[in-house]
N, C-alpha and C positions, 0 to 999 in steps of 0.2 A: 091166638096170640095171647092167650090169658095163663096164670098158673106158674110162670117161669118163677121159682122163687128159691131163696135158699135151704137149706139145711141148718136144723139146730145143732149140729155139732162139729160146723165150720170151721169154730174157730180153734181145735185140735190140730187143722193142717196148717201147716206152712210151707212157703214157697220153696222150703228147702225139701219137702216130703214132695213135691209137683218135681222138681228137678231130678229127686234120685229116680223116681217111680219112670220118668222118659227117659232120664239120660244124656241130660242134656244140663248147664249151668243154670246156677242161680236166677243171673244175670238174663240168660234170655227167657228165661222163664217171664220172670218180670215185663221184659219188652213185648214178649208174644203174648203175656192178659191186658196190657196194655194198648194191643194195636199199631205198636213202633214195623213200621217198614224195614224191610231185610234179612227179613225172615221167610222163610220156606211155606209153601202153602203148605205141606207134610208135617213138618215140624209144628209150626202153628196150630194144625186140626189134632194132633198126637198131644201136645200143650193142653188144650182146652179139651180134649175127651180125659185126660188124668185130670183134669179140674174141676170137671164135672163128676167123677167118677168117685175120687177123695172125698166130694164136698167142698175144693177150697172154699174158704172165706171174697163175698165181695170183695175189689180192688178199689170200693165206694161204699168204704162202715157208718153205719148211718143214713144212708139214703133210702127213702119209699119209695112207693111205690111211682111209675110213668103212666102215663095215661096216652094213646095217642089216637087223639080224633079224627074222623073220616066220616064221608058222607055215603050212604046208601047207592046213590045216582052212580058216583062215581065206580065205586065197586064193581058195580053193572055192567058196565058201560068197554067200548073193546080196546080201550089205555088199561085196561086190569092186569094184561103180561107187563107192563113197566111197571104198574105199580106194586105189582106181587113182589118183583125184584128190590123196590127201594125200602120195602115191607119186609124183607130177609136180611137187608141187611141192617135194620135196625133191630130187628128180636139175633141176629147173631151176635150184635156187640151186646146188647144189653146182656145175653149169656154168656157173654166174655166175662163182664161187669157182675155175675152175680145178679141182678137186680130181679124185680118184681116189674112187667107189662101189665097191661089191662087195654082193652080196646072199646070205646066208646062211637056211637053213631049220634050225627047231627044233625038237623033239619036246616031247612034251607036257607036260615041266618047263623045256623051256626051255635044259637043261644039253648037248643036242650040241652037236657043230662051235664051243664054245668052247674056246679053246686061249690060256691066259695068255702064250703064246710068240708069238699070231700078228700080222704086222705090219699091225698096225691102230691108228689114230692114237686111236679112240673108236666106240658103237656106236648106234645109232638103232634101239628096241624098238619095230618100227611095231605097234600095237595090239598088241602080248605084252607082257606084265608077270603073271607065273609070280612065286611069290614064290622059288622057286628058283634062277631065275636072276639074280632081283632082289638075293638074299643073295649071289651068285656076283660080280655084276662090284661090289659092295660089297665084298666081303671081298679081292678084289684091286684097288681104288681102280684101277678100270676109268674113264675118263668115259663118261658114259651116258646119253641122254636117252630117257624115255618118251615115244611117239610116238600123237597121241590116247588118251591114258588116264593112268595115275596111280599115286604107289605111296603107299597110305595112311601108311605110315610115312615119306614124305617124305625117304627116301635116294638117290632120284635124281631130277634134274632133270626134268621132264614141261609138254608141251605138250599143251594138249587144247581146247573150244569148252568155251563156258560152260556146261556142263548143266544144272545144278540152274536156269539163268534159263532155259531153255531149257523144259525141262519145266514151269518155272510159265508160260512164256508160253503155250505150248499148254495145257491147262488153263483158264487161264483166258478166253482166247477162244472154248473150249466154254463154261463157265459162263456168261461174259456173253451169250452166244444161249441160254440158260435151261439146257442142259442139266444134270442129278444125278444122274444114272446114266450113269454115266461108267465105261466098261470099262477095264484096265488092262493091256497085254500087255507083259511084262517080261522080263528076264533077267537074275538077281540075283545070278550069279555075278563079272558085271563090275561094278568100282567105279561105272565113268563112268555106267552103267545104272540103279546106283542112285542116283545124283545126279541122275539124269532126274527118277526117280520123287520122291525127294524134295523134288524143286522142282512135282511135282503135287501132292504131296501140303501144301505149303504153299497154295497157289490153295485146293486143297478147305479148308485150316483157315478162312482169312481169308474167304473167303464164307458158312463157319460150315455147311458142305457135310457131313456124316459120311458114310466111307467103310466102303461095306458090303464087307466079306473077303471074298466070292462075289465081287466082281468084278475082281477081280484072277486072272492068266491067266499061268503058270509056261511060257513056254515055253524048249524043251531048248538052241536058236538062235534067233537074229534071222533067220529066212528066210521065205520067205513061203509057202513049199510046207507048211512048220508049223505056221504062222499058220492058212491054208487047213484044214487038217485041224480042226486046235485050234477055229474060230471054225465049221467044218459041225458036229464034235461034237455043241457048246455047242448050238448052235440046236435040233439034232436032243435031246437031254437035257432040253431047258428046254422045248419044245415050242411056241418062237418065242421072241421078244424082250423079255429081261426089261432091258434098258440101250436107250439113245437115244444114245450115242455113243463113240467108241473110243478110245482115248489109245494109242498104239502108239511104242513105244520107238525104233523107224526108219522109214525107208519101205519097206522091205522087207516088214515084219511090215502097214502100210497097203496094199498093195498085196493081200498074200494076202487082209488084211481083209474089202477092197474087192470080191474075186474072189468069194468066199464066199459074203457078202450076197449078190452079184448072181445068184448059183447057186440059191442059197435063194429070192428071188423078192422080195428087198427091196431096194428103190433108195435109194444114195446121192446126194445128202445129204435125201430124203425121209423116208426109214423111220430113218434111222441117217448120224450124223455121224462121220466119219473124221479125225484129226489124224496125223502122220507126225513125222520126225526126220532131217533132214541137207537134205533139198531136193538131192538128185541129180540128173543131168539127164534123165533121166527122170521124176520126179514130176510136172512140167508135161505132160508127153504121156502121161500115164496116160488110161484110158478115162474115167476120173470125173480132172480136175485135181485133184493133193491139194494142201490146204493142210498145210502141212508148217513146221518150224524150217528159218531157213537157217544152214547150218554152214558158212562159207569153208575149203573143204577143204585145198585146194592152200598157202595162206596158213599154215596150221596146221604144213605139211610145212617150208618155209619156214623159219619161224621155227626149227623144233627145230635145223634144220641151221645154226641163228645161234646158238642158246642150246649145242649141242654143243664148236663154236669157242669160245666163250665158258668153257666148263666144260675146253676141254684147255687151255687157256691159262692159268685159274687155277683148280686141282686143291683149293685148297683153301676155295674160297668159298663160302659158302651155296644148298642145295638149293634150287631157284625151282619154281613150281607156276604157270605161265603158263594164262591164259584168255584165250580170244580170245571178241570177242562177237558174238551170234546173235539171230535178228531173224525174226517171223511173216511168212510169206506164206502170205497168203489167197487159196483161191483157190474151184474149186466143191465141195468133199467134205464142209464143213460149210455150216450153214444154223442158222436158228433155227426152235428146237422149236416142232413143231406143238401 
């Protein structure tokens, strides 16, 4: 993610040399480096490889370099296909933009490899927000955008998918195939995790559903090797199947789910209905297809790298809490209760 930088002879072309060279007006030229909607994913990618190919000039003269921080763990870990996704499409805009990336790793407050000295124009927190270093680029009025997640006290700027709608939609696409025993696999250390659950636990009020505290399921990560363990446990403790269906915070934790039951010797969406979180591109080629949230990952990355521009430009503007929105796909892992 490093190296994306411009050309010293940039500033030779003009939007009118991009327009002749595709074929296309001025005018959309403009809209397609800028990332205006209604434009052709063709034209678009034909746009930006003559941009690239010219040398245009940044669409942001004057801007340094971005920086955007990430943690090791996370990288690791089997949310790495959503995050790969909202990580393209924040190096695609930025190469929309011209601009210079740079990737940085942080430890587990957050507080390495910051350096109030270093030449960085602003920083992109992809999924970290530490409240340590959330207090960090605050107290040096850093520009900063949280990238998928959030900072509850609303001091830096944050893009993320609508979870709490998110969570009530899965939820209650269980409940309307009858299911009430509705398992919950969680991780309640992140905000945006809990906004999931949140928005289940709204579907459970309005259906007038009570949630029994047994069924909620503490795991340490969103992984599915976890998950796997966590849900053999369960089965082996309870001495089968005390829930009809699973609410799982990502697709990672559906997948181990899914793995589990089927080890155990229960089929999905038979014995046990399955719901997921992000719609990766793998959920559709899962052994059982999940029905899952869809989360526009790439879009999400996107925009923060609009809203970052936006925040070095006026330092002094009001914190924004962007939600992008998210949408059921059904597919085979749930069913209606037998």
């Amino acid at each position: 993610m490093t190296g994306i930088k411009t050309g010293k002879d940039q500033t030779r072309v003009t939007l009118k040399d991009v327009a002749d060279d595709v074929g296309v007006s001025i005018s959309t030229v403009s809209r397609a480096l800028a990332g205006a909607s209604g434009i052709s994913k063709d034209v678009r990618s034909r746009i930006q490889s003559a941009a690239d190919r010219l040398n245009y000039a940044s669409t942001v003269p004057g801007l340094g370099p971005i920086t955007v921080l990430t943690d090791l763990h996370l990288s690791e870990n089997a949310a790495s296909e959503y995050m790969l996704a909202v990580q393209r499409g924040i190096e695609q805009r930025v190469r929309e933009l011209g601009l210079t990336l740079s990737l940085s790793m942080v430890n587990s407050t957050g507080t390495s490899r910051i350096d109030s000295g270093a030449e960085t124009s602003g920083y992109l927190l992809l999924s970290v927000q530490q409240e340590e270093l959330i207090e960090l680029l605050t107290t040096q009025n850093m520009p900063a955008v949280i990238v998928n997640g959030r900072d509850p006290l609303m001091r830096l700027d944050a893009v993320a998918p609508a979870n709490r709608t998110g969570g009530y939609l899965g939820a209650r696409h269980l409940l309307d195939l009858g299911h009430k025993r509705i398992l919950t696999l969680t991780h309640t250390p992140r905000p945006t995790i809990r906004d999931r659950v949140a928005g289940k636990g709204r579907a459970m009020r309005e259906a007038d559903v009570t949630e029994d505290p047994d069924l909620t399921v503490e795991l340490a990560a969103l992984r599915s090797d976890l998950t796997y363990q966590a849900i053999t446990e369960r089965l082996n403790n309870k001495a089968g199947l005390d829930f009809t269906a699973i609410w799982c915070a990502n697709d990672a934790c559906a997948f181990g789910a899914i793995a589990a039951l089927n080890s155990m010797g229960f089929s999905v969406p038979g014995d046990v209905s399955v719901v997921g979180f992000d719609d990766i591109p793998t959920a559709a080629l899962n052994s059982v297809p999940l029905t899952t949230i869809r989360v526009e990952a790439e879009d999400i990355g996107a925009r923060s790298v609009n809203r970052l521009i936006e925040r070095i430009k006026a330092q002094d503007s009001l914190a924004t809490y962007t939600e992008t929105a998210v949408r059921l796909v059904a597919r085979n892992s749930t069913g209606q209760i037998s």
